[in-house]
Phi, psi and omega in degrees: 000130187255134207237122131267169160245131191216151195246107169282155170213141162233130201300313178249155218223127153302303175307316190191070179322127178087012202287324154343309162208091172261169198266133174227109192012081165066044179207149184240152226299312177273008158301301212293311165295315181316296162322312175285334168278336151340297214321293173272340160210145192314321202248109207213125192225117157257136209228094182237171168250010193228108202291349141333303187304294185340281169334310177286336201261345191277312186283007172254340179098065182231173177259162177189145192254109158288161184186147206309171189244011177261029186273148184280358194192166172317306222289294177327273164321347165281312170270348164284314192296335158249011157288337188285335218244356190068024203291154184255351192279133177307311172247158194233138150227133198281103209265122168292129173275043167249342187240105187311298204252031191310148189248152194314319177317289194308326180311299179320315177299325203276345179289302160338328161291352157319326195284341180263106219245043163255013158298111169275301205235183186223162158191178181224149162235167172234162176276121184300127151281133184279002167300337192240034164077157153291002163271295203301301154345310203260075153235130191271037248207335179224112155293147162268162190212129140257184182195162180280199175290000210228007180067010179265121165286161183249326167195160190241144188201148146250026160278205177260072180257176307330105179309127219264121168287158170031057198189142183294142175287326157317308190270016166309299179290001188271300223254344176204145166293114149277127215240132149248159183281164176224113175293051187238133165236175133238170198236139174280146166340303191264333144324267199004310178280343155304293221255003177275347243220011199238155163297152132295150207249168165300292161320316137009286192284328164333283187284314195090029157240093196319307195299349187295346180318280202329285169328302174292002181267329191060046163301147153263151215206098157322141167246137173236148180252125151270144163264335154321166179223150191210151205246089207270148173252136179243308214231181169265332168322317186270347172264335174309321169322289177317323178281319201293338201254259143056248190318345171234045150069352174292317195227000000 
């Protein structure tokens, strides 16, 4: 089976115009994801819409896709980047080009779901640590997910699912493992191409989760677990953070 990857970027931002390439101690944010999936797979694509970006990915020796500038979404762009790029690959997977410090592994876990091949589509969760409080559990900023006996999700929310009945919302994580998303998928060729071809859903527009479309549609959707953590940029707060962790060697 053959896997690309491909890292949508887009130049603007609400948050943090330009963030692709903003300098994370002298590497600029999308070399820097771009390198760690090199790690893990031979076939590696950034799929923008802004000749700065194209640039900066061209001078580093990176492959890089132009691609329109009206998508409503990452999903979108992935798939125009591989009919424009001709790829031959069964599955294409789809890197946020915010986490600088994605780690190899997860490509692999999320590749591995593969081995099953009533997979249409893949993503990863981490198991919620309760060290890290109950506002973090309730932040609707990280969907929570389940999933069935077979690792397939059953639904994705930023509420808090499972609802723990009859037990104090503090002692909820002492009593049930909880999944958070880790926003990476990958897609078989022709889903991809199926689920870019879909309406928004009611659920969807509800929540603001592009995979519920998929789900209500009745894609299934591999889950794969990770223990990694990974440090996503949203704001120039959080890259400042990142070089301060950087430079002193924590990550």
């Amino acid at each position: 089976m053959k896997f690309t990857g491909i890292i949508p970027a887009r130049y603007a931002s609400t948050r943090f115009p330009g963030k692709p390439l903003a300098d994370i101690c002298g590497m600029t944010m999308i070399e820097r994801v771009y390198r760690q999936v090199e790690k893990a797979l031979d076939d590696v694509w950034v799929a923008t819409d802004d000749d700065r970006i194209s640039d900066a990915v061209k001078a580093f020796g990176g492959n890089v896709v132009m691609t329109s500038p009206t998508h409503r979404s990452g999903t979108d762009r992935c798939y125009e980047a591989y009919r424009n790029i001709a790829s031959d690959a069964d599955v294409i997977i789809n890197i946020q080009g915010d986490e600088p410090f994605i780690n190899p592994s997860q490509l692999e876990e999320i590749m591995k779901c593969f081995d099953d091949e009533s997979t249409q589509i893949a993503t990863l969760v981490r198991p919620f640590d309760p060290a890290l409080g109950i506002d973090a559990l309730f932040n609707p900023n990280t969907p929570k997910v389940v999933m069935d006996e077979n690792m397939f999700a059953m639904y994705f929310s930023r509420s808090v699912i499972p609802y723990v009945r009859g037990v104090e919302k503090e002692e909820w994580a002492k009593k049930v493992q909880f999944y958070t998303h880790i926003g990476m998928y990958a897609y078989r060729a022709d889903a991809l191409e199926q689920i870019t071809q879909l309406q928004q859903s009611p659920l969807e527009l509800i929540e603001s989760l592009e995979q519920l479309r998929w789900l209500q549609n009745g894609f299934k959707i591999k889950v794969g677990i990770s223990n990694c953590g990974t440090i996503g940029i949203d704001t120039p707060e959080d890259l400042e953070r990142a070089c301060m962790l950087l430079s002193s060697g924590k990550i």
